[in-house]
PASEBA-1860 file (N, C-alpha, C; in nm, 3 decimals):
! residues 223
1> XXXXXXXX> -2.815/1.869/-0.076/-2.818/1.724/-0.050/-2.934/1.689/0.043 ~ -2.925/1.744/0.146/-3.054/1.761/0.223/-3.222/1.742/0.159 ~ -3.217/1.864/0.080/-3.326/1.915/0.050/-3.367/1.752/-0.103 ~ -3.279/1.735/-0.146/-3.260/1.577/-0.205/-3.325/1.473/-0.132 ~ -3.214/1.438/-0.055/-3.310/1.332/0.029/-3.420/1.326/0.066 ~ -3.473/1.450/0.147/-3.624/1.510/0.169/-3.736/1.447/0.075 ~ -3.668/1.527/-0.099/-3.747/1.468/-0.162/-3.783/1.338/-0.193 ~ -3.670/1.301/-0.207/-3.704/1.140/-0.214/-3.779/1.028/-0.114
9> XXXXXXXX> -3.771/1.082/-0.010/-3.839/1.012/0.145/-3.996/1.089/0.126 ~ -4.020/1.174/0.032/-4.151/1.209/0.041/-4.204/1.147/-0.057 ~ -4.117/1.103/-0.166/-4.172/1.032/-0.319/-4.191/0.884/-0.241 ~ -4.125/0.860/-0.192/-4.152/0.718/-0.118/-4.279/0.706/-0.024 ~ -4.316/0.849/0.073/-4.423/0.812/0.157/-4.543/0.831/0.098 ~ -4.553/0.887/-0.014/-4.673/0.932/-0.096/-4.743/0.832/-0.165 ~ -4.723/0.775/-0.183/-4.810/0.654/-0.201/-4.863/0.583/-0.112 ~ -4.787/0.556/0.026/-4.836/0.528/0.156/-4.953/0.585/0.224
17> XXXXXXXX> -4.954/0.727/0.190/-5.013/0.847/0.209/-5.134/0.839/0.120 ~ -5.151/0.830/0.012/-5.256/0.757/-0.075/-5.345/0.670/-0.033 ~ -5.271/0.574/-0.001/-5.326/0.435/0.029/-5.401/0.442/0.183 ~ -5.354/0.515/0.254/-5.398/0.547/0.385/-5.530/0.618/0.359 ~ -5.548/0.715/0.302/-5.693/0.783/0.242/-5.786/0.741/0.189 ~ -5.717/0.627/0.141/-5.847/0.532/0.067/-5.905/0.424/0.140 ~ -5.807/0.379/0.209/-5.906/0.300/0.363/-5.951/0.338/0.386 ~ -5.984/0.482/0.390/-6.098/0.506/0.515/-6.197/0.469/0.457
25> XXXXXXXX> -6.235/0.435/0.314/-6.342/0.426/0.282/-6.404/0.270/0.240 ~ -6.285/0.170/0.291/-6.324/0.017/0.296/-6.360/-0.021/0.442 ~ -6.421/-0.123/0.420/-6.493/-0.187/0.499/-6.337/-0.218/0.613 ~ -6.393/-0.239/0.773/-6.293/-0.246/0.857/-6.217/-0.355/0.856 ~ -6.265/-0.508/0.788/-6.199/-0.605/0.758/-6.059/-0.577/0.647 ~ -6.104/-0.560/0.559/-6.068/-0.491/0.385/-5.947/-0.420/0.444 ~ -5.957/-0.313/0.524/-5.860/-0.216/0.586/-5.740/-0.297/0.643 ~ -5.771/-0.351/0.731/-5.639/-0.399/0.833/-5.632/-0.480/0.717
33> XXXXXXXX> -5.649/-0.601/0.640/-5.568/-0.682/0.559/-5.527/-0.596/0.466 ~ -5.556/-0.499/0.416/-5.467/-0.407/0.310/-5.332/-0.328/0.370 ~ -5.335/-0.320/0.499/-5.259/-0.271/0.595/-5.147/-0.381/0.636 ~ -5.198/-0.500/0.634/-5.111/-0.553/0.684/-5.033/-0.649/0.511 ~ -5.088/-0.610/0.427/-5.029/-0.631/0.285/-4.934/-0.534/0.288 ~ -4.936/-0.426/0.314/-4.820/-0.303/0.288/-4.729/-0.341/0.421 ~ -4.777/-0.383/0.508/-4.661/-0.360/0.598/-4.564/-0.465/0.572 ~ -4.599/-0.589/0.506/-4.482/-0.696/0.473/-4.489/-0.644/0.337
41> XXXXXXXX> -4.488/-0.596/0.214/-4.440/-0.535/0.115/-4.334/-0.451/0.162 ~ -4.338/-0.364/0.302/-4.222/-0.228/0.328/-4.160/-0.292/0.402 ~ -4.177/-0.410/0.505/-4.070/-0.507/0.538/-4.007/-0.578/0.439 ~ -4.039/-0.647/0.331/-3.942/-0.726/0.249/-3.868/-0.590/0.139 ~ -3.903/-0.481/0.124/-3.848/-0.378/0.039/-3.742/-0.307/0.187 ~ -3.714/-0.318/0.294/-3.655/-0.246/0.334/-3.501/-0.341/0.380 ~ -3.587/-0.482/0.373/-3.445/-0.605/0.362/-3.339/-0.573/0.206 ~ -3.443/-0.526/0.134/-3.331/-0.530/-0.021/-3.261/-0.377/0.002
49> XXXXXXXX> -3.352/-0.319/0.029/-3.280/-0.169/0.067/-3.109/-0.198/0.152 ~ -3.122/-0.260/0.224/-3.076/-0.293/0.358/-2.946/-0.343/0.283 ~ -2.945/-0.468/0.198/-2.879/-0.570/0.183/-2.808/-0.506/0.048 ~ -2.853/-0.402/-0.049/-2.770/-0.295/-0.138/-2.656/-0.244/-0.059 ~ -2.678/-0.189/0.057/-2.647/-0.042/0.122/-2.501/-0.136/0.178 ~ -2.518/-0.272/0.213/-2.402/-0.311/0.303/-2.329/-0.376/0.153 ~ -2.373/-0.402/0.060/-2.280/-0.417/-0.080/-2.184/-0.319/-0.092 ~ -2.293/-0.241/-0.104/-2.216/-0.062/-0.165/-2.065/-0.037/-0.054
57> XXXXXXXX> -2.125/-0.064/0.050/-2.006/-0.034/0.195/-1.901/-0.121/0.172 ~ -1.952/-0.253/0.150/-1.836/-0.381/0.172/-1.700/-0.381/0.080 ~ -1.769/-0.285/-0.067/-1.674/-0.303/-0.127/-1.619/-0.176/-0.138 ~ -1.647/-0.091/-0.077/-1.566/0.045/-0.029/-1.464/-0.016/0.040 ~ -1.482/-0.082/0.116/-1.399/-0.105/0.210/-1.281/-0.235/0.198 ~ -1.320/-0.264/0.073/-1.204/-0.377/0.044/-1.124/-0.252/-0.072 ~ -0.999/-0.229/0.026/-0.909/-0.166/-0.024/-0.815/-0.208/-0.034 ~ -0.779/-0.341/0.027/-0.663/-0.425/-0.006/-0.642/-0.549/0.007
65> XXXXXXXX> -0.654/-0.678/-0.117/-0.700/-0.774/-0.147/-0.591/-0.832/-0.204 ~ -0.566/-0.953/-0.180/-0.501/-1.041/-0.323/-0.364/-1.018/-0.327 ~ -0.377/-1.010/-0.472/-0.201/-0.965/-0.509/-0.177/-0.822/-0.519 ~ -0.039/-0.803/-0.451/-0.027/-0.657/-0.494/0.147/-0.662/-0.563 ~ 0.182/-0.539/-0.615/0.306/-0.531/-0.681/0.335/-0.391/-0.652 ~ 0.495/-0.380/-0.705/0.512/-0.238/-0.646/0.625/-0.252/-0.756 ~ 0.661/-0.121/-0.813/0.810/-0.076/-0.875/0.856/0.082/-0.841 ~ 0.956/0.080/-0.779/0.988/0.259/-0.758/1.104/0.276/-0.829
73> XXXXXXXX> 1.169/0.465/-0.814/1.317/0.454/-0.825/1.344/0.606/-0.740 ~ 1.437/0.592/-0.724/1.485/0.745/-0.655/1.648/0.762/-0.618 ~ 1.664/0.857/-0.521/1.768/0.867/-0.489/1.805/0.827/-0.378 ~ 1.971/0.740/-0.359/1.979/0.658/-0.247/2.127/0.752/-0.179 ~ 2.141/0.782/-0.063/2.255/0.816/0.004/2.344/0.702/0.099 ~ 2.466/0.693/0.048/2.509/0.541/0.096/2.648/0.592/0.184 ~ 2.715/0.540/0.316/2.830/0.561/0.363/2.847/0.412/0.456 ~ 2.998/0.406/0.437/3.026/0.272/0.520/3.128/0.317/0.664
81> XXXXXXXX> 3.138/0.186/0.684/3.211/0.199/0.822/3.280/0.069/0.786 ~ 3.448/0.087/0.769/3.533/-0.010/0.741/3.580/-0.103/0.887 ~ 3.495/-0.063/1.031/3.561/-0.076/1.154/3.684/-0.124/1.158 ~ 3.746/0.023/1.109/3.890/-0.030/1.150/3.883/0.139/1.291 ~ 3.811/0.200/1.302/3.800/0.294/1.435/3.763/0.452/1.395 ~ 3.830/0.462/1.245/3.787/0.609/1.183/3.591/0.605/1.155 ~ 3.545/0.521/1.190/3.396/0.568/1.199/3.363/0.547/1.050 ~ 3.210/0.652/1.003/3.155/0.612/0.888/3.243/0.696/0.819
89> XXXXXXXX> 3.219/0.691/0.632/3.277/0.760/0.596/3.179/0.857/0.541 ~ 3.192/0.940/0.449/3.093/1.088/0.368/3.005/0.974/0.336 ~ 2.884/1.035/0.294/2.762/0.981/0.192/2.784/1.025/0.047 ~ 2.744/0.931/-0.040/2.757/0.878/-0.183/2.640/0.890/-0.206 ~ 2.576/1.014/-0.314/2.471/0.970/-0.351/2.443/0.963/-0.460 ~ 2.350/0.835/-0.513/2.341/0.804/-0.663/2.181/0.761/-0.711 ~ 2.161/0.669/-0.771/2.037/0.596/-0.802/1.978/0.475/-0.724 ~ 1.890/0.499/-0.657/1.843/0.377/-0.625/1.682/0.333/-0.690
97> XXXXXXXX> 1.671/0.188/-0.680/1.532/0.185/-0.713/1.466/0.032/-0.591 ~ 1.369/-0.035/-0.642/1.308/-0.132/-0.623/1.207/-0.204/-0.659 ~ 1.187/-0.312/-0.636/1.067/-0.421/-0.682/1.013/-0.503/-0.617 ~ 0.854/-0.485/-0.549/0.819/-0.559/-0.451/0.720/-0.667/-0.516 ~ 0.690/-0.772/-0.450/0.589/-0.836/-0.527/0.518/-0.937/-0.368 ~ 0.378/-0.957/-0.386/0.298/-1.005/-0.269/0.139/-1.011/-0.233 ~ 0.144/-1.039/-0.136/-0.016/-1.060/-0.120/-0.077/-1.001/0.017 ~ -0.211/-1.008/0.021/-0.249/-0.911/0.136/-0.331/-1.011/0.227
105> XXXXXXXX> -0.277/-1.020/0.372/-0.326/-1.119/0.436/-0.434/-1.061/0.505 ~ -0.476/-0.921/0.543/-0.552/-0.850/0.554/-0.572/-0.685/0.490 ~ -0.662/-0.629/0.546/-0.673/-0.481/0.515/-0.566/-0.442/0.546 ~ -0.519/-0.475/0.695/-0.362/-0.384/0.780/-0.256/-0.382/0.730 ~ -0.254/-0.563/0.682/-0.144/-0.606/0.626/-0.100/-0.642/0.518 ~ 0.001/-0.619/0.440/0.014/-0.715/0.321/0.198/-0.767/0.372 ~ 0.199/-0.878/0.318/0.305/-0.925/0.276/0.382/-0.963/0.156 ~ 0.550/-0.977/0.183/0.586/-1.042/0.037/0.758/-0.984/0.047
113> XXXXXXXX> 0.766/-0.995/-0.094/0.951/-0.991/-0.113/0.956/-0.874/-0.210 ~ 1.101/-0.813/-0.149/1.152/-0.707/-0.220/1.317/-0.735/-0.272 ~ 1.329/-0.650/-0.364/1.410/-0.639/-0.464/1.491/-0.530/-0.442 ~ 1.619/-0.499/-0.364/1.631/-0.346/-0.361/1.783/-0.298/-0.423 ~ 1.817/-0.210/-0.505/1.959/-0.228/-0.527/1.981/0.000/-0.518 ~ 2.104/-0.016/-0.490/2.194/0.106/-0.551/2.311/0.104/-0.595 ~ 2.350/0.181/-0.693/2.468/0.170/-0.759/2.530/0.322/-0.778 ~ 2.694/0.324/-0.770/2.746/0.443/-0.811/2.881/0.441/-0.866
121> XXXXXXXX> 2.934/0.546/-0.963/3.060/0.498/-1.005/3.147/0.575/-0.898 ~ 3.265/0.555/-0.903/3.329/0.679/-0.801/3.504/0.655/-0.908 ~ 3.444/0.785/-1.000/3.506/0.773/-1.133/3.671/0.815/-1.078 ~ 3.658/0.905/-0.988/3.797/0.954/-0.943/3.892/0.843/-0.861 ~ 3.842/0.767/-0.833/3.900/0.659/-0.716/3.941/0.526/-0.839 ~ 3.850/0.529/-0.903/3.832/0.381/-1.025/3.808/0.303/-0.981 ~ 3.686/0.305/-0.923/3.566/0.156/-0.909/3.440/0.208/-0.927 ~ 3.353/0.083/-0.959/3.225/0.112/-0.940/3.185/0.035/-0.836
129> XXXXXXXX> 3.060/0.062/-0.770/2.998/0.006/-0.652/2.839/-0.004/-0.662 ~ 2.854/-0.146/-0.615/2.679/-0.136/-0.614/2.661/-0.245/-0.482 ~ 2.486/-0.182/-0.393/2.465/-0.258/-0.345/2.313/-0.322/-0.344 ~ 2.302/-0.435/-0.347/2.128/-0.526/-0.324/2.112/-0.559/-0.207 ~ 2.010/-0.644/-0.236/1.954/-0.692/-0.119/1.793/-0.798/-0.151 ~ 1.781/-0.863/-0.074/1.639/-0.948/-0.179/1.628/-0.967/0.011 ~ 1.480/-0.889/0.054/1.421/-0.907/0.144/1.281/-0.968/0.172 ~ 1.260/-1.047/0.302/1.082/-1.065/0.326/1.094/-0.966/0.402
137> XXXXXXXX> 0.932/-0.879/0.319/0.877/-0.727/0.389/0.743/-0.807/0.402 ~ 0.718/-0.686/0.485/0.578/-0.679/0.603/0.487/-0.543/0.597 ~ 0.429/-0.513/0.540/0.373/-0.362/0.497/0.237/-0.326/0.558 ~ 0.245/-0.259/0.690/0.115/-0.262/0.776/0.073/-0.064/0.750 ~ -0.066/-0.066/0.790/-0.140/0.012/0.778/-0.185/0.013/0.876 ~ -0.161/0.135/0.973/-0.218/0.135/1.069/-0.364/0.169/1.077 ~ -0.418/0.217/0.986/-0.539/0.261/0.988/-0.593/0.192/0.869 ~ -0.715/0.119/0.877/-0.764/0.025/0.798/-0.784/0.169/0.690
145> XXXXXXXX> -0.908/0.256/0.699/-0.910/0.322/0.581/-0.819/0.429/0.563 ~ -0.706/0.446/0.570/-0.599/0.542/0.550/-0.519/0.454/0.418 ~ -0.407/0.476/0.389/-0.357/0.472/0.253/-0.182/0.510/0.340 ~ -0.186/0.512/0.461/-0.042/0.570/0.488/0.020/0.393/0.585 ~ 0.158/0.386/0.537/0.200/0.306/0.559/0.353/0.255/0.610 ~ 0.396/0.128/0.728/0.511/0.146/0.766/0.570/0.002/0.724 ~ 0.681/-0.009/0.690/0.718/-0.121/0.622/0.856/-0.201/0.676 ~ 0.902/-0.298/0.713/1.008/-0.380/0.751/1.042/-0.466/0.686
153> XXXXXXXX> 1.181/-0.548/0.722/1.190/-0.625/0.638/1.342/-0.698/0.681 ~ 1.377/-0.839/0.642/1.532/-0.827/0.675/1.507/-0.945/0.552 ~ 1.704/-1.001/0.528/1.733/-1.093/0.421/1.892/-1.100/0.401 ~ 1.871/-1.098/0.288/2.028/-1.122/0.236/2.059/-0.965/0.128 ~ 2.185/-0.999/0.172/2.253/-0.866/0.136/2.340/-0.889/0.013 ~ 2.403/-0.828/-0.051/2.570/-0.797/-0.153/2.565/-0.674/-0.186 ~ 2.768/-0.706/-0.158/2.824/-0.566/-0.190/2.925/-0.599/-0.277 ~ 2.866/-0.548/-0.430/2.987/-0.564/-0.516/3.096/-0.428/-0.566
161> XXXXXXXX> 3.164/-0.462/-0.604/3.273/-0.378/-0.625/3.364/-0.423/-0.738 ~ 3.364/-0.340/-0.858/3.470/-0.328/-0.945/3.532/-0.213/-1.016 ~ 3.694/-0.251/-0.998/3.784/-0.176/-1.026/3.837/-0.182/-1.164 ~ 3.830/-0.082/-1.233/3.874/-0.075/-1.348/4.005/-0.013/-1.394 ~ 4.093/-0.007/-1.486/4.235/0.060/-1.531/4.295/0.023/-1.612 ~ 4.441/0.006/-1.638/4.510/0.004/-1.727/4.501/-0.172/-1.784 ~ 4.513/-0.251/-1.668/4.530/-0.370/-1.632/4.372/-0.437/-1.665 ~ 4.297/-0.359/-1.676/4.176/-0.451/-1.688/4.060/-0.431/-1.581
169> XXXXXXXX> 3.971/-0.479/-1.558/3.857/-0.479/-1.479/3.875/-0.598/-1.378 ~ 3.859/-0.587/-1.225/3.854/-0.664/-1.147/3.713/-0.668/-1.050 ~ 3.677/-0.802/-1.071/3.511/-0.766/-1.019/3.519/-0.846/-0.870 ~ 3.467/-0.796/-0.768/3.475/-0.892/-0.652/3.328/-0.855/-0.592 ~ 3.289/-0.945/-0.491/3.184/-0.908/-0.397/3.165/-0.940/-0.264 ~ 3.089/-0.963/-0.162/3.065/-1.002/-0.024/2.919/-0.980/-0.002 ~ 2.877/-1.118/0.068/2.762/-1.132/0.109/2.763/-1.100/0.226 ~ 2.649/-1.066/0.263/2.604/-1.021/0.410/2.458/-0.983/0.436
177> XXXXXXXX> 2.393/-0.967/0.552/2.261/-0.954/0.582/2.215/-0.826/0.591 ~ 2.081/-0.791/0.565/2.014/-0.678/0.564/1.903/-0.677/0.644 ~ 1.877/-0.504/0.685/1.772/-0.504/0.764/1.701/-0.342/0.710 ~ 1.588/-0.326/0.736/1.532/-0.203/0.635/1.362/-0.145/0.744 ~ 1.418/-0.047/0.700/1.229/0.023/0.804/1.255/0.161/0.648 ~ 1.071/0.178/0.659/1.081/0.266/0.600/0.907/0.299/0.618 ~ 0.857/0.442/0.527/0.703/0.426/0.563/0.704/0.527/0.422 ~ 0.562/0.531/0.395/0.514/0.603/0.264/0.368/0.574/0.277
185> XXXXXXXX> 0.303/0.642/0.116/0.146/0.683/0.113/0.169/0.638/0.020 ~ 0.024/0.584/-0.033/-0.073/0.573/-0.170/-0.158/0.632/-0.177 ~ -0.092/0.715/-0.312/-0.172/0.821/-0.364/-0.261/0.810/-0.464 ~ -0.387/0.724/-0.443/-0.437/0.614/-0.547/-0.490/0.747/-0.665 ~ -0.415/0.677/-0.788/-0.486/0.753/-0.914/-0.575/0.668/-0.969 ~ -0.616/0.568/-0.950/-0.721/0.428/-1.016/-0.759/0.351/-0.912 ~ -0.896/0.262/-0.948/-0.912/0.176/-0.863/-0.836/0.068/-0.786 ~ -0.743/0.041/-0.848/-0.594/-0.048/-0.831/-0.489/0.002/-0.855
193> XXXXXXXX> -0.448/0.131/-0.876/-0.323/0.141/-0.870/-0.325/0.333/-0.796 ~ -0.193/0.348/-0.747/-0.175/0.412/-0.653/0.026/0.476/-0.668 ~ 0.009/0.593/-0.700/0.140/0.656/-0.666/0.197/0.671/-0.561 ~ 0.292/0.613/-0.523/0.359/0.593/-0.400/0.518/0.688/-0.334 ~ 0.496/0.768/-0.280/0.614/0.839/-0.219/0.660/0.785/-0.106 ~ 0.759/0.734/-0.130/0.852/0.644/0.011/1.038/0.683/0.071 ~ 1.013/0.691/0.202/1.151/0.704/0.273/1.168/0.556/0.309 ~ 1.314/0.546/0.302/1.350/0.400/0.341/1.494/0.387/0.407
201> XXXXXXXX> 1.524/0.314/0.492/1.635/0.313/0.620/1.712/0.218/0.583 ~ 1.838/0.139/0.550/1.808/0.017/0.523/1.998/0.015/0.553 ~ 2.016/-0.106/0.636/2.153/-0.149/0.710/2.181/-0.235/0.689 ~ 2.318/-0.247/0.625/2.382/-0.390/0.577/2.505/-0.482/0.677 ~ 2.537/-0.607/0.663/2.631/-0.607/0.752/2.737/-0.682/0.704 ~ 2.858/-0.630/0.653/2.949/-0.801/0.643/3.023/-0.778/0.706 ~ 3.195/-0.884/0.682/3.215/-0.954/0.773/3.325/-0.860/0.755 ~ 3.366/-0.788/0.657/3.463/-0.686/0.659/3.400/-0.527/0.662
209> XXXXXXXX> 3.290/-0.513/0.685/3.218/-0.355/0.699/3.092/-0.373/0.709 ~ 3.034/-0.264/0.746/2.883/-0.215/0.761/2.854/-0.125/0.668 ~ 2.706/-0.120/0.574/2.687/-0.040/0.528/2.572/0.029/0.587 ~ 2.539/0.151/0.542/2.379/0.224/0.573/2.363/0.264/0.463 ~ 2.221/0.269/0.387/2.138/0.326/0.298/2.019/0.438/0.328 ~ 2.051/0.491/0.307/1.871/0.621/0.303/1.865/0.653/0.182 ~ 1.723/0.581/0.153/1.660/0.617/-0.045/1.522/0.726/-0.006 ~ 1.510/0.781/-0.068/1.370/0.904/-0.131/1.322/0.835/-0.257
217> XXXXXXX> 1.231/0.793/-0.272/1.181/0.791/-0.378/1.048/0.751/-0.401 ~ 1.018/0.744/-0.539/0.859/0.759/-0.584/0.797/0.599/-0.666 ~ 0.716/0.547/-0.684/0.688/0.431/-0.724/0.530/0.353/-0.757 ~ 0.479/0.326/-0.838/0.376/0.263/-0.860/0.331/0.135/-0.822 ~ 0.232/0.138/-0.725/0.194/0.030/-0.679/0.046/-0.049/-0.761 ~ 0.049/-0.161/-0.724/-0.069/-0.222/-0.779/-0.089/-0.313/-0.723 ~ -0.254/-0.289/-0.663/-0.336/-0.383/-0.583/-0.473/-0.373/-0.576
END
């Protein structure tokens, strides 16, 4: 690479180098105005040089613009706390996924709304269970050119629940609020889009229990 550049800074002075040899043999007027023709020729060629080089950079560096989107799925581990004093109960683990959608108010930051649900049957008991959530997230980067990232968020919650048997299916639910931290990387495979591995924390609250969520999972982003 070296020995590259070299060359090229010598293909460039060689004509300079030329031109310098052949003055010597014009008149001393002739000289300095031919001299001072090249020196604003290598001043206005070193403004375009100049004004490429911070293109080339600027848009290196716009790594996160506009709209972005996100879809994951993975696995979610779920346990409640009925506060009636026996504490949480075991973890449930099943499918979780999500769907973010938003815009980027800077490089650090982007913003926008998420989509988050898990569901599981709990075939031995006879219900199924699922829980959502539809949050405003906040997705900062601490490091402008890094790709690693920590994410928050709070909103609205539900916890539905239906029981199935002899008698039929009974569907019920409860609203309640959510709150969520989590962090992950983009693992960009394209100019705009990026494989995403994410941990996520995420605490529910109603008015008859608390839930907790911890999801693993993987997801495609686009921005």
């Amino acid at each position: 690479m070296r020995a590259l550049v070299l060359l090229l800074a010598g293909l460039t002075l060689a004509p300079a180098v030329v031109v310098a040899q052949d003055d010597d043999s014009l008149p001393s007027r002739e000289r300095y105005r031919g001299r001072d023709h090249d020196r604003d020729r290598d001043r206005d060629r070193g403004r375009c040089n100049c004004r490429g080089l911070r293109e080339v950079s600027d848009s290196r560096g716009d790594r996160r613009e506009g709209f972005w989107a996100a879809v994951g799925i993975g696995g979610g581990s779920e346990s409640f706390d009925a506060n009636d004093g026996l504490g949480w109960s075991d973890d449930k683990g099943s499918v979780a996924g999500y769907i973010k959608v938003g815009g980027a108010v800077s490089q650090s930051l982007m913003l926008g709304g998420e989509l988050n649900g898990w569901a599981a049957r709990y075939q031995r008991q006879g219900y199924d269970r699922s829980l959502g959530s539809l949050m405003f997230i906040a997705q900062w980067y601490p490091a402008r050119r890094s790709d690693f990232w920590l994410r928050g968020g709070a909103g609205w919650a539900r916890d539905n629940l239906s029981l199935y048997g002899i008698s039929g299916n009974i569907n019920s639910h409860e609203n309640g609020t959510a709150l969520a931290l989590g962090f992950g990387y983009d693992f960009r495979v394209a100019r705009n889009v990026s494989i995403t591995p994410s941990l996520d924390f995420q605490g529910q609250r109603y008015d008859s229990h608390d839930e907790r969520l911890v999801s693993l999972g993987v997801g495609v982003t686009f921005h």
